[in-house]
C-alpha positions as a Markdown table, in Angstrom:
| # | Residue | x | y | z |
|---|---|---|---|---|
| 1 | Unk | 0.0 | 0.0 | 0.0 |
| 2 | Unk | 2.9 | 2.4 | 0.7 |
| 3 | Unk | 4.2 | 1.9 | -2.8 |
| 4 | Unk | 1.2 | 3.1 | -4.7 |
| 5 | Unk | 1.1 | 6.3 | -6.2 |
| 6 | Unk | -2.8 | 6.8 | -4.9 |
| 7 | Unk | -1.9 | 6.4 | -1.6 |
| 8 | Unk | 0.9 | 9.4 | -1.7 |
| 9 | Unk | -1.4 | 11.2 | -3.8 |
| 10 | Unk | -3.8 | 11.2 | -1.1 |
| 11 | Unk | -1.1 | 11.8 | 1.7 |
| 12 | Unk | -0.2 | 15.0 | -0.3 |
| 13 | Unk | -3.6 | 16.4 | -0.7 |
| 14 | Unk | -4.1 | 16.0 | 2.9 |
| 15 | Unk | -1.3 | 18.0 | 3.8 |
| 16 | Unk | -2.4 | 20.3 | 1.3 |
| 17 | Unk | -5.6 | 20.8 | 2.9 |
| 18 | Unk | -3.9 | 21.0 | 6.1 |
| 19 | Unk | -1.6 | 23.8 | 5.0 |
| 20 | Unk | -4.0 | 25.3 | 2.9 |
| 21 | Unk | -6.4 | 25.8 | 6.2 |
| 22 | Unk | -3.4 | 27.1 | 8.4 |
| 23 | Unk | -2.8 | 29.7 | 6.1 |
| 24 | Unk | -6.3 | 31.1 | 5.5 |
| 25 | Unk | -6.3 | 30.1 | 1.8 |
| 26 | Unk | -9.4 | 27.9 | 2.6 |
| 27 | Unk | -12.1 | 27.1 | 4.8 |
| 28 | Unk | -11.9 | 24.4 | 7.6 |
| 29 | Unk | -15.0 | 23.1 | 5.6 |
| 30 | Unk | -13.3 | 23.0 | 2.3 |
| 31 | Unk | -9.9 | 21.5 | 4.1 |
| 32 | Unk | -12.2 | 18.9 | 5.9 |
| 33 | Unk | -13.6 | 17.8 | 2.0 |
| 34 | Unk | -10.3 | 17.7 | 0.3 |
| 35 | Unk | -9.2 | 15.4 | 3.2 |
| 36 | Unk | -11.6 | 13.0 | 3.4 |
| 37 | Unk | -11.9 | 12.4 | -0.2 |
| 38 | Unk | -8.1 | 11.9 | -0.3 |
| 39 | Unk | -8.4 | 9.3 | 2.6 |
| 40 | Unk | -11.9 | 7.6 | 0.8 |
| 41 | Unk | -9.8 | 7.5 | -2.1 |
| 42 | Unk | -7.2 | 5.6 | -0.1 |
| 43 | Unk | -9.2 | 3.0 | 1.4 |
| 44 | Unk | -11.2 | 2.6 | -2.0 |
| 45 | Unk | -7.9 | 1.6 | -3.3 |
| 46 | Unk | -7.0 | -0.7 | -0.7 |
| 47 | Unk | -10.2 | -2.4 | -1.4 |
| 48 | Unk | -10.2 | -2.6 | -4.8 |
| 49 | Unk | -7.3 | -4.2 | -5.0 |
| 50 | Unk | -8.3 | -6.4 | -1.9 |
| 51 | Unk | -11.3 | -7.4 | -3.9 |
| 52 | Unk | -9.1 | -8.6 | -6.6 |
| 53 | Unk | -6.9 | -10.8 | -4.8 |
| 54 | Unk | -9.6 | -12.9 | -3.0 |
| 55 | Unk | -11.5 | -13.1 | -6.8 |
| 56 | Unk | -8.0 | -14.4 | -8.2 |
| 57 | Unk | -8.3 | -17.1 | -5.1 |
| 58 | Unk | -11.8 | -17.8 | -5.8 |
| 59 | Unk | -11.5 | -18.1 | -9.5 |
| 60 | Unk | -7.7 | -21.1 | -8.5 |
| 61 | Unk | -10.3 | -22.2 | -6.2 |
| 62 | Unk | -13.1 | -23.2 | -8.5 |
| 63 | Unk | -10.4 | -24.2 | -11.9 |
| 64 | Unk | -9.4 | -26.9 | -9.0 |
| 65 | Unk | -12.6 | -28.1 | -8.3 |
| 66 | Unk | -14.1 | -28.8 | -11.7 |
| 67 | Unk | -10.4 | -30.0 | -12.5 |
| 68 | Unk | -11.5 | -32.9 | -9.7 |
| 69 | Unk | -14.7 | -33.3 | -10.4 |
| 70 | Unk | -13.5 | -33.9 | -14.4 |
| 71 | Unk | -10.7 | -36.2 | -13.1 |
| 72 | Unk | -13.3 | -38.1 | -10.7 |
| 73 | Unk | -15.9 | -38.3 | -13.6 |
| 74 | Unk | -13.4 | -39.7 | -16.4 |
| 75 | Unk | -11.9 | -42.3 | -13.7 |
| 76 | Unk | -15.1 | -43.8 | -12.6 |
| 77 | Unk | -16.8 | -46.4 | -14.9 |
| 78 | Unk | -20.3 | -45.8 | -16.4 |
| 79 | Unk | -23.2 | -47.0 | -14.2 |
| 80 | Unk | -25.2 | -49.8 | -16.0 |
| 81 | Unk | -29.0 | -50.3 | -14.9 |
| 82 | Unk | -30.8 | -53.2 | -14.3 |
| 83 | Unk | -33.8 | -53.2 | -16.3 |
| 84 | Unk | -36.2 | -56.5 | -15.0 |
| 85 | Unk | -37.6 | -58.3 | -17.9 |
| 86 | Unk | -41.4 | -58.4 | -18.2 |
């Protein structure tokens, strides 16, 4: 997370804010709204790319599965009825 350019993107905006509020150059409302959407825009990130990890997983996950359930299938001989004769 430290290595990604969002997340010192939003680290700089917030001290922007920050700086921008101590000297009078905006309101402690606007300061406030540039900071949280720099820190939304951090976690956003965080979970987007959480979100794409545990879909890679799920995604190995399931190939292994049907990969089994294929193998199990082909290995297993046919099943044969017993019809009764009338």
């Amino acid at each position: 997370m430290l290595r990604s350019k969002t997340f010192w993107a939003a680290v700089s905006s917030c001290i922007a804010a920050i700086a921008a509020v101590a000297t009078n150059e905006a309101t402690l409302a606007e300061g406030l709204s540039i900071a949280t959407t720099a820190i939304l825009a951090i976690f956003l990130r965080h979970g987007v790319a959480k979100s794409q990890t545990a879909s890679e997983v799920a995604v190995g996950n399931a190939t292994a599965v049907v990969t089994a359930a294929v193998t199990t299938a082909s290995l297993t001989p046919p099943l044969t009825s017993k019809k009764k004769a009338v």
